[in-house]
SEFITI-841463 format. One record per atom (N, C-alpha, C): residue number from 1; residue in one letter; y negated, x, z. Coordinates in nm, 3 decimals, decimal comma. Layout:
! residues N
<rec><i>NUM</i><aa>A</aa><Y>Y</Y><X>X</X><Z>Z</Z></rec>
...
***
This chain:
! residues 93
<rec><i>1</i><aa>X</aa><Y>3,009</Y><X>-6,381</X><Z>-1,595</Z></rec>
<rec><i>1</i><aa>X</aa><Y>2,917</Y><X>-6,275</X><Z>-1,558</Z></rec>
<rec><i>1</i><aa>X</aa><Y>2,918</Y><X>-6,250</X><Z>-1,407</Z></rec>
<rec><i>2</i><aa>X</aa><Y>2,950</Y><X>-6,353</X><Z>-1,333</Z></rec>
<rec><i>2</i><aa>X</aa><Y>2,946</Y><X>-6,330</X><Z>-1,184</Z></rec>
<rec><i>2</i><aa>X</aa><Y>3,053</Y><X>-6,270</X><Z>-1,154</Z></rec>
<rec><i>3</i><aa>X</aa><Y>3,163</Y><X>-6,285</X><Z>-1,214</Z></rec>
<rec><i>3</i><aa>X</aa><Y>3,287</Y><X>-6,231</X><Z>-1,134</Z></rec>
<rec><i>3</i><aa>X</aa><Y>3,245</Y><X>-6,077</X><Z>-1,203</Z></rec>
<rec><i>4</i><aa>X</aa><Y>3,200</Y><X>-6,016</X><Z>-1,281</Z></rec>
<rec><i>4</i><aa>X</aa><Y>3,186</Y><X>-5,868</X><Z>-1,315</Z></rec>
<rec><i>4</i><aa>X</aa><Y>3,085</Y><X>-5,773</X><Z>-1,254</Z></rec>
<rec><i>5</i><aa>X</aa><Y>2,996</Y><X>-5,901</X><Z>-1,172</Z></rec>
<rec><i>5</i><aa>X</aa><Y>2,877</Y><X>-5,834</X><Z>-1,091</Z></rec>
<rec><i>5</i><aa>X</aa><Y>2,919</Y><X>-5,816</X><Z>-0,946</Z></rec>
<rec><i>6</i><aa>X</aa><Y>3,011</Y><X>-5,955</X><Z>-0,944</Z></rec>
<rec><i>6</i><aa>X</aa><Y>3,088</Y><X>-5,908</X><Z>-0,803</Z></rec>
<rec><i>6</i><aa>X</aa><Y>3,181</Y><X>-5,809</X><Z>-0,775</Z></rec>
<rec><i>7</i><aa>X</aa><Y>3,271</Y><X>-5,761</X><Z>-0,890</Z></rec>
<rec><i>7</i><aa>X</aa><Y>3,309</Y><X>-5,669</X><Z>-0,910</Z></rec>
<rec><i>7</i><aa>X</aa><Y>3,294</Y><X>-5,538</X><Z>-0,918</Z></rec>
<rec><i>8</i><aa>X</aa><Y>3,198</Y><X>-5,539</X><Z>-0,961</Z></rec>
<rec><i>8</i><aa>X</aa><Y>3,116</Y><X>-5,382</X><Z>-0,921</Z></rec>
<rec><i>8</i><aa>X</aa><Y>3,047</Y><X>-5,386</X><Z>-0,824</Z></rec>
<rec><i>9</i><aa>X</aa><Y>2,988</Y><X>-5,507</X><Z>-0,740</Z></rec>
<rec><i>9</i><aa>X</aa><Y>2,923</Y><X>-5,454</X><Z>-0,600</Z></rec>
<rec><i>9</i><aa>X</aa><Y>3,038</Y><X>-5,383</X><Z>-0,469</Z></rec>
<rec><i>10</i><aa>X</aa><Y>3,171</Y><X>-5,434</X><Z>-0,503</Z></rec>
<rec><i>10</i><aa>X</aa><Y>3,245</Y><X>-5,437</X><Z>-0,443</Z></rec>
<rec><i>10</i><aa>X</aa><Y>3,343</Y><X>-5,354</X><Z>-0,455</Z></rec>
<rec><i>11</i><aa>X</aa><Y>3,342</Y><X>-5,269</X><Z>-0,597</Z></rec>
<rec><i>11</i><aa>X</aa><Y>3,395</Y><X>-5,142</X><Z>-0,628</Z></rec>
<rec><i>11</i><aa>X</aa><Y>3,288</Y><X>-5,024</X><Z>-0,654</Z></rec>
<rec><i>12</i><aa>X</aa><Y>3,163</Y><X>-5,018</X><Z>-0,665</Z></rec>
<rec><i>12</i><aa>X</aa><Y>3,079</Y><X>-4,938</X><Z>-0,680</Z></rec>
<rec><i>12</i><aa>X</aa><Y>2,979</Y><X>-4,968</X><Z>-0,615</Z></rec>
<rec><i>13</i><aa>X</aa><Y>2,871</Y><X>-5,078</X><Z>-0,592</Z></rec>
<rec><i>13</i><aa>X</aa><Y>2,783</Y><X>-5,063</X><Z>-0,524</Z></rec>
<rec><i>13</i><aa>X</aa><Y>2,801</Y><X>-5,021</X><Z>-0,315</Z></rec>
<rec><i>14</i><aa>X</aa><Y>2,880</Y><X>-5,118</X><Z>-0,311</Z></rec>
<rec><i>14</i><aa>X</aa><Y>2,940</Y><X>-5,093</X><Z>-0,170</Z></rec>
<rec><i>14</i><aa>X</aa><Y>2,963</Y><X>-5,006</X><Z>-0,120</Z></rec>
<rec><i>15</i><aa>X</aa><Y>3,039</Y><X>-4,917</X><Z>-0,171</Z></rec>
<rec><i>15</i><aa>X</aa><Y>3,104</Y><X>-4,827</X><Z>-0,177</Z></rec>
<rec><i>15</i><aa>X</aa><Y>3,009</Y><X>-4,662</X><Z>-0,140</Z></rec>
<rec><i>16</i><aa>X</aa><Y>2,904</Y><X>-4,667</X><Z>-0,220</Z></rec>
<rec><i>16</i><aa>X</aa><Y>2,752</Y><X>-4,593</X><Z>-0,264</Z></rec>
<rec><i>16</i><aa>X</aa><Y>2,706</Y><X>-4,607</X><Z>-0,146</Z></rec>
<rec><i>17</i><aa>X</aa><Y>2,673</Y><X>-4,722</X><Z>-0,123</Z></rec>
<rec><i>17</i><aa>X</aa><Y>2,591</Y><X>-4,725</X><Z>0,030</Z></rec>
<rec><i>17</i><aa>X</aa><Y>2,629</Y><X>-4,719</X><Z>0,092</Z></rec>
<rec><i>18</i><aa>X</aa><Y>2,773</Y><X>-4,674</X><Z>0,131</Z></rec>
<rec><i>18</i><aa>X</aa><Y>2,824</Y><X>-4,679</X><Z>0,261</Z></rec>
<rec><i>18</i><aa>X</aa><Y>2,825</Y><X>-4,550</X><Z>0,311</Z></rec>
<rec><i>19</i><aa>X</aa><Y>2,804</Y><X>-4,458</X><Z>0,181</Z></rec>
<rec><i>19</i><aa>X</aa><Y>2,767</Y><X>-4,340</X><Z>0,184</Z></rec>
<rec><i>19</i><aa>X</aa><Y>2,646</Y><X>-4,270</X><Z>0,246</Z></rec>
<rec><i>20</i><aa>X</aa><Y>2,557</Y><X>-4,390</X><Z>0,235</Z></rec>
<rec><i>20</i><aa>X</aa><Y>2,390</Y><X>-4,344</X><Z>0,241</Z></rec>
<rec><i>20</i><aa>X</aa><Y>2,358</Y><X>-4,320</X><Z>0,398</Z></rec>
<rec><i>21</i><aa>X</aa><Y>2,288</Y><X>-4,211</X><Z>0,411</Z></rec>
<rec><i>21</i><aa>X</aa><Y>2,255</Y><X>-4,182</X><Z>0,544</Z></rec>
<rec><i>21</i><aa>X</aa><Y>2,138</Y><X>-4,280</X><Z>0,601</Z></rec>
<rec><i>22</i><aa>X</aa><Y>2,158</Y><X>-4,368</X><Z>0,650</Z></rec>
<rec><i>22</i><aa>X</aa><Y>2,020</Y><X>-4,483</X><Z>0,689</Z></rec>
<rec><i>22</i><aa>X</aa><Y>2,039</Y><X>-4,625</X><Z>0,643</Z></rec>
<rec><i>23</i><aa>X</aa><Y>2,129</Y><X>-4,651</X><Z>0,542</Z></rec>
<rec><i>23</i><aa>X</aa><Y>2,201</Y><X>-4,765</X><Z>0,517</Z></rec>
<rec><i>23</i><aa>X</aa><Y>2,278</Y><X>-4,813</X><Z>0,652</Z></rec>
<rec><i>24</i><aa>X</aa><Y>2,210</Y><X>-4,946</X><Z>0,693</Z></rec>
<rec><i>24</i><aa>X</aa><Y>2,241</Y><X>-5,010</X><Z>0,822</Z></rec>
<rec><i>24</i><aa>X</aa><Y>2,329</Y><X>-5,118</X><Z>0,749</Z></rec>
<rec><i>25</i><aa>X</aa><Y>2,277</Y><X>-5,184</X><Z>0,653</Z></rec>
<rec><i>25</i><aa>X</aa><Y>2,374</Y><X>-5,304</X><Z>0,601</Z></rec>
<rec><i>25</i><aa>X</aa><Y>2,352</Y><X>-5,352</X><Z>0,478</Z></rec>
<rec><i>26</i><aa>X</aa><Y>2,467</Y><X>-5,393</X><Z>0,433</Z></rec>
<rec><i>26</i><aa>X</aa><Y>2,442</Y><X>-5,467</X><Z>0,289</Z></rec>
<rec><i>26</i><aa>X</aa><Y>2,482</Y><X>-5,594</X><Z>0,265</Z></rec>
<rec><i>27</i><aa>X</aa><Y>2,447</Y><X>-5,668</X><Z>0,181</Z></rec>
<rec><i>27</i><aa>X</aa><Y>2,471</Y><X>-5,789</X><Z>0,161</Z></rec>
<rec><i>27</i><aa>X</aa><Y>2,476</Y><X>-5,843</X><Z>0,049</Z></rec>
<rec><i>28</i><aa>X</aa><Y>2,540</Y><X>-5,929</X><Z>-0,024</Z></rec>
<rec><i>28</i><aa>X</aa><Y>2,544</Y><X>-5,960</X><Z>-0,160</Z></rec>
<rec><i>28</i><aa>X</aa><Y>2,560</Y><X>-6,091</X><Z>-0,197</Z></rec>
<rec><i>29</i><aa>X</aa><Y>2,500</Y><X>-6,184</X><Z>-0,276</Z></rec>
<rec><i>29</i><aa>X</aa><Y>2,510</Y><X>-6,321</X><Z>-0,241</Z></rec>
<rec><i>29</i><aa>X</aa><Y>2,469</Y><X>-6,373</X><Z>-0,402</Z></rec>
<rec><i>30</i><aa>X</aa><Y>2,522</Y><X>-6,552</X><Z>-0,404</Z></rec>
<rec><i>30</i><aa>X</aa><Y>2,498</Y><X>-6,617</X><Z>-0,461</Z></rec>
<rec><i>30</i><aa>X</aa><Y>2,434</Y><X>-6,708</X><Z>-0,462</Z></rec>
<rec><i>31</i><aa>X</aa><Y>2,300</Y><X>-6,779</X><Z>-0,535</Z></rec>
<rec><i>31</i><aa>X</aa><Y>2,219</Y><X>-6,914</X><Z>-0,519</Z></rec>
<rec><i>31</i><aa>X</aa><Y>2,361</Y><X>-7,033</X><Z>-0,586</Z></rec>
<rec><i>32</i><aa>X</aa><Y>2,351</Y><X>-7,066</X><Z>-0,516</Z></rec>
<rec><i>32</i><aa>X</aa><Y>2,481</Y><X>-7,209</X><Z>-0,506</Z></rec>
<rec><i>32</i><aa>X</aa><Y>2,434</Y><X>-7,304</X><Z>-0,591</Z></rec>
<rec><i>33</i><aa>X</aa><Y>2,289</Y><X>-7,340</X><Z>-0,631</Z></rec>
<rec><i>33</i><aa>X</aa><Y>2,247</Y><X>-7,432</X><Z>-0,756</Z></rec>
<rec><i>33</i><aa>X</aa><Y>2,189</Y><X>-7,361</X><Z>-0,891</Z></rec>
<rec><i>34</i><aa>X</aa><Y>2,184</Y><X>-7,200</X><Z>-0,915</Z></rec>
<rec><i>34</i><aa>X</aa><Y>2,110</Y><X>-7,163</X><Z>-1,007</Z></rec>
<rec><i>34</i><aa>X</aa><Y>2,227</Y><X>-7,008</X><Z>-1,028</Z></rec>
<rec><i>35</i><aa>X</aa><Y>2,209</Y><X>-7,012</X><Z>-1,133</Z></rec>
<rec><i>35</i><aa>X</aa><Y>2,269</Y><X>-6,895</X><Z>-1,176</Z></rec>
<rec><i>35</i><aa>X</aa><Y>2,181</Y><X>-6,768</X><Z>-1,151</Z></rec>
<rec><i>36</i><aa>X</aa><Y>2,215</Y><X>-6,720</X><Z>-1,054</Z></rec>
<rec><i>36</i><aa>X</aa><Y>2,147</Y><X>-6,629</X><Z>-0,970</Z></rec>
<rec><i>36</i><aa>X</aa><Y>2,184</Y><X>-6,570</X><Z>-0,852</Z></rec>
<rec><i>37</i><aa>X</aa><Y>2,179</Y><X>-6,407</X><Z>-0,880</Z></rec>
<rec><i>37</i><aa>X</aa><Y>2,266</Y><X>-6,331</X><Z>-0,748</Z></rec>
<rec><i>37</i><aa>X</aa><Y>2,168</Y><X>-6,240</X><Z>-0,632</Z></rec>
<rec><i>38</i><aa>X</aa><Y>2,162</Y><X>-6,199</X><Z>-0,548</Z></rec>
<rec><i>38</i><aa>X</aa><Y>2,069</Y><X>-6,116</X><Z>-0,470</Z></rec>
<rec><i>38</i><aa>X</aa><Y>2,149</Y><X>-5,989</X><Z>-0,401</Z></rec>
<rec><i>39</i><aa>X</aa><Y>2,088</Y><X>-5,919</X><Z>-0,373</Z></rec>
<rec><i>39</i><aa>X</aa><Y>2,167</Y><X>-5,752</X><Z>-0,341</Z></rec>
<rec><i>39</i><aa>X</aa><Y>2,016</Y><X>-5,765</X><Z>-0,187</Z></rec>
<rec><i>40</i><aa>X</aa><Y>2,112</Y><X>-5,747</X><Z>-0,036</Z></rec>
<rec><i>40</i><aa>X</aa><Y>1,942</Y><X>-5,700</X><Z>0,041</Z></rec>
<rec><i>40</i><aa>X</aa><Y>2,084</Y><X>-5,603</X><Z>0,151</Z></rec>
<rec><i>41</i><aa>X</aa><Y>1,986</Y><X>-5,524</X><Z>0,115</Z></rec>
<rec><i>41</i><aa>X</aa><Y>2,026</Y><X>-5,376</X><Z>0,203</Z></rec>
<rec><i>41</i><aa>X</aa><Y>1,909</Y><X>-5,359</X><Z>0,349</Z></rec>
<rec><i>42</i><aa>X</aa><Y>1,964</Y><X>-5,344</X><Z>0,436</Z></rec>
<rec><i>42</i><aa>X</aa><Y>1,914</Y><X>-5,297</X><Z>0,557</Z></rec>
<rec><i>42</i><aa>X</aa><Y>1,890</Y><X>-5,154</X><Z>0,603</Z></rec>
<rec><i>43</i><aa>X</aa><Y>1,795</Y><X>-5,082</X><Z>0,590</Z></rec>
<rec><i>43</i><aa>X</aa><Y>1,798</Y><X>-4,957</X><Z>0,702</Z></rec>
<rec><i>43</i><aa>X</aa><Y>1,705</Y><X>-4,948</X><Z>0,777</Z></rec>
<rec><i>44</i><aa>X</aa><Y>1,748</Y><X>-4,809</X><Z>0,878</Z></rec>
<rec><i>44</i><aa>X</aa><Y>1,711</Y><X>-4,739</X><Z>0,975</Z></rec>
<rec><i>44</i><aa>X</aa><Y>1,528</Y><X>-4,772</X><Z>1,001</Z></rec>
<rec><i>45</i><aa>X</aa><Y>1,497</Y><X>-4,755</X><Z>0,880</Z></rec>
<rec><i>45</i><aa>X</aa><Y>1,340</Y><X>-4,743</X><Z>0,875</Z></rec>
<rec><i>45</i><aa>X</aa><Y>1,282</Y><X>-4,722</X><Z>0,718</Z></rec>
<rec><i>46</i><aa>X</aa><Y>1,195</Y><X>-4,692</X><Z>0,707</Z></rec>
<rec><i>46</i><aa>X</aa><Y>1,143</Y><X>-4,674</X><Z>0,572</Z></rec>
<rec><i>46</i><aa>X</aa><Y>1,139</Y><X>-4,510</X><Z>0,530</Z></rec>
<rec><i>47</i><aa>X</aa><Y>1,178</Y><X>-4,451</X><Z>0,550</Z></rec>
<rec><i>47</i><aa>X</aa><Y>1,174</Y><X>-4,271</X><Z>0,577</Z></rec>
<rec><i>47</i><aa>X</aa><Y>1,320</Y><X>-4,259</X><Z>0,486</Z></rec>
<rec><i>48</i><aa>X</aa><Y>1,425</Y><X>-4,388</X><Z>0,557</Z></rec>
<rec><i>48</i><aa>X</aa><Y>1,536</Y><X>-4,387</X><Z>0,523</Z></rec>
<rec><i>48</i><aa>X</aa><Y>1,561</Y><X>-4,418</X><Z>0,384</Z></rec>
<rec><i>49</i><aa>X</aa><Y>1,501</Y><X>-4,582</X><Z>0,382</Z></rec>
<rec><i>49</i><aa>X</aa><Y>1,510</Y><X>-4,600</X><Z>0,255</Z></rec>
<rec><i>49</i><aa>X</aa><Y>1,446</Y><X>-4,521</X><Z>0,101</Z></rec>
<rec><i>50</i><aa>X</aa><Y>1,321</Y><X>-4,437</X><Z>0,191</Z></rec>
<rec><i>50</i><aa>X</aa><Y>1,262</Y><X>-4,359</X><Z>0,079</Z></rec>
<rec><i>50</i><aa>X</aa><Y>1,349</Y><X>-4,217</X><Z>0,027</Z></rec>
<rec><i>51</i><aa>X</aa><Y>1,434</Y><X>-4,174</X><Z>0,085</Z></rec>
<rec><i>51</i><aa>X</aa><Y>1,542</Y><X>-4,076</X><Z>0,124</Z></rec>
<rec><i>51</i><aa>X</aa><Y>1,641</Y><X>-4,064</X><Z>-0,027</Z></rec>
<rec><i>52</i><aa>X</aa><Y>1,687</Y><X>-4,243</X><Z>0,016</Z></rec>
<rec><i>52</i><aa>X</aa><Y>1,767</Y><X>-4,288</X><Z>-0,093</Z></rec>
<rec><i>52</i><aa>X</aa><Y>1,665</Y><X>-4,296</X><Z>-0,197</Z></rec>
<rec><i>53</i><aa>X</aa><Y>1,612</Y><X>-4,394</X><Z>-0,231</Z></rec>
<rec><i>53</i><aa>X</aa><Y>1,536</Y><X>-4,389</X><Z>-0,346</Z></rec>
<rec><i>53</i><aa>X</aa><Y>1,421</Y><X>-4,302</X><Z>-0,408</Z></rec>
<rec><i>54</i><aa>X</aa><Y>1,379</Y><X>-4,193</X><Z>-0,329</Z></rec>
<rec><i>54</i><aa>X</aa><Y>1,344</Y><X>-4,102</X><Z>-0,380</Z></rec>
<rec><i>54</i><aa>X</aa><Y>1,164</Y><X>-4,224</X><Z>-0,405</Z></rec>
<rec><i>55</i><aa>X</aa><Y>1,063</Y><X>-4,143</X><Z>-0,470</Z></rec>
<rec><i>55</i><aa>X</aa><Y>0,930</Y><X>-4,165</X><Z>-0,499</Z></rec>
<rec><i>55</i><aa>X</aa><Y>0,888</Y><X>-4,317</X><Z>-0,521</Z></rec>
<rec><i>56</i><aa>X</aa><Y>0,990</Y><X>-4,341</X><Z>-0,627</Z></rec>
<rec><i>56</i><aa>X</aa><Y>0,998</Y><X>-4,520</X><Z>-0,620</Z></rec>
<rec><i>56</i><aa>X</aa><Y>1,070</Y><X>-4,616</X><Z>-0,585</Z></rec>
<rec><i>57</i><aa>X</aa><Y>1,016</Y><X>-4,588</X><Z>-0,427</Z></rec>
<rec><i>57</i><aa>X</aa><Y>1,084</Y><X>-4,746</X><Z>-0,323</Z></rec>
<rec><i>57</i><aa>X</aa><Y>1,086</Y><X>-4,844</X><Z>-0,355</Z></rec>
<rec><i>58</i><aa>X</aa><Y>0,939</Y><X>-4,883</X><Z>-0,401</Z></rec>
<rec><i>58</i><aa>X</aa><Y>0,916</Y><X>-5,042</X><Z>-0,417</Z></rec>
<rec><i>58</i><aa>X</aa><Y>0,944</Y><X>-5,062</X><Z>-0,582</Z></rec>
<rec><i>59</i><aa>X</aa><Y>1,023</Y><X>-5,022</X><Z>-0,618</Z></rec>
<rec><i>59</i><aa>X</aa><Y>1,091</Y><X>-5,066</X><Z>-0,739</Z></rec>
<rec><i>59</i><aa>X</aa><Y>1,264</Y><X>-5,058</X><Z>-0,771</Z></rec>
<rec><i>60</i><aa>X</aa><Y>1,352</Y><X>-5,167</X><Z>-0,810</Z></rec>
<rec><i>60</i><aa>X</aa><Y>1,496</Y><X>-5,226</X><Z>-0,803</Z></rec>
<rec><i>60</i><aa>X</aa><Y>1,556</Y><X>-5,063</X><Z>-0,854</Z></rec>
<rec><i>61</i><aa>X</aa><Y>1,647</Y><X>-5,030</X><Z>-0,821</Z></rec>
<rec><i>61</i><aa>X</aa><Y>1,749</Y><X>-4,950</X><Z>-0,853</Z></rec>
<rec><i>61</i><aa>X</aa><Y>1,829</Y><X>-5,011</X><Z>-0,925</Z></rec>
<rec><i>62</i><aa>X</aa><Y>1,854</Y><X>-4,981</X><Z>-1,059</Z></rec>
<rec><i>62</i><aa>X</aa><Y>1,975</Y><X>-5,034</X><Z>-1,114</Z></rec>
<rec><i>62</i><aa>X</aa><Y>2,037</Y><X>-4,950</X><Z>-1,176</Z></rec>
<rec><i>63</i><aa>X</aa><Y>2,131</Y><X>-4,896</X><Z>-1,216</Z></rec>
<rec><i>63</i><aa>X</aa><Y>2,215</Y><X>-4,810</X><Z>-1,262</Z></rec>
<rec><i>63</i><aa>X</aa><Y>2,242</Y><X>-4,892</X><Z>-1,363</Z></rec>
<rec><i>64</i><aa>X</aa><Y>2,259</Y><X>-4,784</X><Z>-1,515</Z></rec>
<rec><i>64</i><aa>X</aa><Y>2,315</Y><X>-4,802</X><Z>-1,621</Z></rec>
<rec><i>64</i><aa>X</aa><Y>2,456</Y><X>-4,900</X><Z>-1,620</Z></rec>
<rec><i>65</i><aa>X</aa><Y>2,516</Y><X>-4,906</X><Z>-1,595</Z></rec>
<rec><i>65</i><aa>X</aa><Y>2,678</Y><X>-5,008</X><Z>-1,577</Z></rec>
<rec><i>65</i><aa>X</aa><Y>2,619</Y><X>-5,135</X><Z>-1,537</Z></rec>
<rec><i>66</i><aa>X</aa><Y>2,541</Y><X>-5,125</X><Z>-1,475</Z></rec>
<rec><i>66</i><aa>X</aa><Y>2,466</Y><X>-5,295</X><Z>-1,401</Z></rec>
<rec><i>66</i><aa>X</aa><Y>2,420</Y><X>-5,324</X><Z>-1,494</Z></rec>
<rec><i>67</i><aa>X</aa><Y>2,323</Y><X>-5,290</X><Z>-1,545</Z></rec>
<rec><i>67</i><aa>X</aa><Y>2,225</Y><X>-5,367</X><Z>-1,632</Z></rec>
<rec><i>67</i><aa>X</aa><Y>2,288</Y><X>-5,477</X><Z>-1,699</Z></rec>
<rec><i>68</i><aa>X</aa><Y>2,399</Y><X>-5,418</X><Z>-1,771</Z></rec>
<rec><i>68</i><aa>X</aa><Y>2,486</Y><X>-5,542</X><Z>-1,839</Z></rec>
<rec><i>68</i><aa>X</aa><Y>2,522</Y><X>-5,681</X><Z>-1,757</Z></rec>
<rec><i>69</i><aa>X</aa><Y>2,519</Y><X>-5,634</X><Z>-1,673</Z></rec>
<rec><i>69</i><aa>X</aa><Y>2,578</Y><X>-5,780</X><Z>-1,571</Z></rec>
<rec><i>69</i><aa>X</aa><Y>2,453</Y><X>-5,887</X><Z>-1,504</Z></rec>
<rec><i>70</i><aa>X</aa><Y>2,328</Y><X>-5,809</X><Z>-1,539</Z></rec>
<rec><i>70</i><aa>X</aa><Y>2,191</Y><X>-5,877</X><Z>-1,518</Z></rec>
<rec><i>70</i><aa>X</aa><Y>2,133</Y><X>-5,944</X><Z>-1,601</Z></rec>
<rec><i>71</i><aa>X</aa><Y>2,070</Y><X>-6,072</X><Z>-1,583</Z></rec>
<rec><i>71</i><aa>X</aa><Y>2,038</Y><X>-6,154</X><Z>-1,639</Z></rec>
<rec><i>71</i><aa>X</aa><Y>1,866</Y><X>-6,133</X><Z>-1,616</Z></rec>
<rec><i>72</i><aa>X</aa><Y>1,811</Y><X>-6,103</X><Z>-1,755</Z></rec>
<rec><i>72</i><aa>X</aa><Y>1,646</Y><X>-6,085</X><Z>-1,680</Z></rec>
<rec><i>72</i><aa>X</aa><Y>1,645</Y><X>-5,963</X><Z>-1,649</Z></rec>
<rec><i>73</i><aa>X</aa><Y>1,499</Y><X>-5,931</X><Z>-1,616</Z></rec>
<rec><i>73</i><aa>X</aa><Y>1,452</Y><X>-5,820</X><Z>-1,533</Z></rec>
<rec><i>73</i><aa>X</aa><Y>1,466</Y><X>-5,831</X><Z>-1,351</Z></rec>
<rec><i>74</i><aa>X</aa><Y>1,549</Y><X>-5,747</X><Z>-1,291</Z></rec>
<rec><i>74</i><aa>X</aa><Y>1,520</Y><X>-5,780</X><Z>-1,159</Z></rec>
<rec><i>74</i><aa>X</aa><Y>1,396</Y><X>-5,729</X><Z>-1,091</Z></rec>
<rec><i>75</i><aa>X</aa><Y>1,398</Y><X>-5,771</X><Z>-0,990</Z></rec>
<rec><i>75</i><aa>X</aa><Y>1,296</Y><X>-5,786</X><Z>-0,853</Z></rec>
<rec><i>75</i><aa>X</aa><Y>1,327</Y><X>-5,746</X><Z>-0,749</Z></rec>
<rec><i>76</i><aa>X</aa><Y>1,237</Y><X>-5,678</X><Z>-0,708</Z></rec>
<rec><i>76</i><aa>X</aa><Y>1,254</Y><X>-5,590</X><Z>-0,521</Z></rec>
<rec><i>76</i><aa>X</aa><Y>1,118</Y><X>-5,672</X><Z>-0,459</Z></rec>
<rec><i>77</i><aa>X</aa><Y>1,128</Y><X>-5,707</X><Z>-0,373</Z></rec>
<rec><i>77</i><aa>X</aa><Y>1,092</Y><X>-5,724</X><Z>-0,244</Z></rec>
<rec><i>77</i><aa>X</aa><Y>1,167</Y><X>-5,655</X><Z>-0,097</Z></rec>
<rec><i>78</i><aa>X</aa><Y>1,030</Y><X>-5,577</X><Z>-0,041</Z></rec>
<rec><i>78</i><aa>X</aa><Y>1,007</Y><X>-5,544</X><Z>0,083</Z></rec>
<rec><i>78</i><aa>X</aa><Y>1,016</Y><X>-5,590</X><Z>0,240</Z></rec>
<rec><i>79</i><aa>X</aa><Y>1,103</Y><X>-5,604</X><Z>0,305</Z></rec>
<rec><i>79</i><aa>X</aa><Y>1,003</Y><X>-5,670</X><Z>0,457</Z></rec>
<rec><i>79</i><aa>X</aa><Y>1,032</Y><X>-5,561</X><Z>0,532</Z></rec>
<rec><i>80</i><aa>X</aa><Y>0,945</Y><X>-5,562</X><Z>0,621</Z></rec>
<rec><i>80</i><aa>X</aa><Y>1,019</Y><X>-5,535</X><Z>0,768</Z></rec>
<rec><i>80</i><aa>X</aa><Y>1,071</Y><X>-5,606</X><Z>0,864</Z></rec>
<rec><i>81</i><aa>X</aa><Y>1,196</Y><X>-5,582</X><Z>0,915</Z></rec>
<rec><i>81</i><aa>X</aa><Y>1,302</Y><X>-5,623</X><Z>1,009</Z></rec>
<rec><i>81</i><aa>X</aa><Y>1,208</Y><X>-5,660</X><Z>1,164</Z></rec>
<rec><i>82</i><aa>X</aa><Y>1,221</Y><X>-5,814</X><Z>1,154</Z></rec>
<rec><i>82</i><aa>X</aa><Y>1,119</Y><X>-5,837</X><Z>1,302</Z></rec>
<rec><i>82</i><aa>X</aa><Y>1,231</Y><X>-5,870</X><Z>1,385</Z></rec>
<rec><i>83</i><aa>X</aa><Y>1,355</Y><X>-5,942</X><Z>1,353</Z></rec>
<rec><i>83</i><aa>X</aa><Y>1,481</Y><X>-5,965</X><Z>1,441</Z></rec>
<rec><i>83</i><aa>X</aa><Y>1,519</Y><X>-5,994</X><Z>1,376</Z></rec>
<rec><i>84</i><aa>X</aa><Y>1,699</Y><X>-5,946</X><Z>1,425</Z></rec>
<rec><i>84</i><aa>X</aa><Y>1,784</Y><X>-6,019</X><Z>1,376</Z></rec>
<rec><i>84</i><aa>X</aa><Y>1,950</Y><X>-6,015</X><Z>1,494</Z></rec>
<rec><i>85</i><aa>X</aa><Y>2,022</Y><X>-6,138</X><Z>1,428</Z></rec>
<rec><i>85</i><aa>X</aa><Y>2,146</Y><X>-6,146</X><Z>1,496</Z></rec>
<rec><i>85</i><aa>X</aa><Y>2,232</Y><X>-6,181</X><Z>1,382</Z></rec>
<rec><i>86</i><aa>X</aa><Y>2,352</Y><X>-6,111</X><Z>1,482</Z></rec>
<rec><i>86</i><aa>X</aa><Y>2,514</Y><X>-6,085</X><Z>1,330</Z></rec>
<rec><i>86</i><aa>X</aa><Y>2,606</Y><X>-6,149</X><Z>1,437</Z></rec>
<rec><i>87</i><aa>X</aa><Y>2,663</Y><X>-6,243</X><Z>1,394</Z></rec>
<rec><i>87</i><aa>X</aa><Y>2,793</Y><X>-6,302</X><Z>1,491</Z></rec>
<rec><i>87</i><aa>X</aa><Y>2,891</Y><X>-6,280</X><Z>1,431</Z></rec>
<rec><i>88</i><aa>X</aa><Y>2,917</Y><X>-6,277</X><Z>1,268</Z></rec>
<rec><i>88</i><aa>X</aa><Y>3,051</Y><X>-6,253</X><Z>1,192</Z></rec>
<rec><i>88</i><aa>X</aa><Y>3,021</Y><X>-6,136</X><Z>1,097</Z></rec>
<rec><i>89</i><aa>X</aa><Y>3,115</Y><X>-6,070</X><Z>1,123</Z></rec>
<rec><i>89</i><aa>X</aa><Y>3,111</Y><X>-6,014</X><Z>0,953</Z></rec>
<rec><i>89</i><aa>X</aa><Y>3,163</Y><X>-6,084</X><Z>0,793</Z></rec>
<rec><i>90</i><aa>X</aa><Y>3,138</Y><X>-6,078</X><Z>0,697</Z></rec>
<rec><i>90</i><aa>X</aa><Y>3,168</Y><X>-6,169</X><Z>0,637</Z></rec>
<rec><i>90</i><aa>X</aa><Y>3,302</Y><X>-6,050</X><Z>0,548</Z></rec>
<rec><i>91</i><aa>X</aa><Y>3,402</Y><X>-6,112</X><Z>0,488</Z></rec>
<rec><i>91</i><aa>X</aa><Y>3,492</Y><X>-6,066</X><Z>0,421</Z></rec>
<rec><i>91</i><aa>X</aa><Y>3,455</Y><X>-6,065</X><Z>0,309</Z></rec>
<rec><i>92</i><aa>X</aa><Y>3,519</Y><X>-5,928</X><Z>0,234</Z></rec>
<rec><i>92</i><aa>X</aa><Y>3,503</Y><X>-5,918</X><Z>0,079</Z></rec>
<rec><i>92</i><aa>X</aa><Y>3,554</Y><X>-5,969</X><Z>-0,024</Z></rec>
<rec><i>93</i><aa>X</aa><Y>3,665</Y><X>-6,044</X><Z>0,054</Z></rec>
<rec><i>93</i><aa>X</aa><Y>3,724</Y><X>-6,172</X><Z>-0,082</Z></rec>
<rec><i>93</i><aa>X</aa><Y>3,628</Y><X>-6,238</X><Z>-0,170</Z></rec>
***
């Protein structure tokens, strides 16, 4: 299941946001002891992100093709950006 979720972040989700006007960054990751993946996108501001998602921000975007590759119902959580620092970019291998 992971290699098909990584697969589409990396042929379709990626790809989508790189498109998005206010999309600062994306990120895609694995919990290393639990079968469990996370998606956290960065933008501009909240104007931005509401742009993209249209009326309902504070609820997960998932597109029909994903669902299959999800385990459970997902979850969105919010913050705002108080700092941050990037020393590497990480590769898509």
């Amino acid at each position: 299941m992971l290699k098909a979720w990584r697969s589409f972040i990396l042929k379709r989700r990626f790809p989508y946001l790189k498109k998005q006007k206010g999309c600062i960054y994306a990120f895609a990751g694995k919990n290393t002891e639990k079968d469990e993946v996370v998606m956290v996108t960065v933008w501009e501001n909240l104007d931005a992100l509401k742009r993209f998602t249209g009326p309902e921000w504070d609820k997960p975007k998932v597109v029909p093709e994903e669902a299959p590759l999800l385990r459970g119902e997902p979850s969105l959580m919010n913050f705002e950006l108080v700092s941050s620092i990037t020393k590497k970019l990480i590769s898509e291998s």
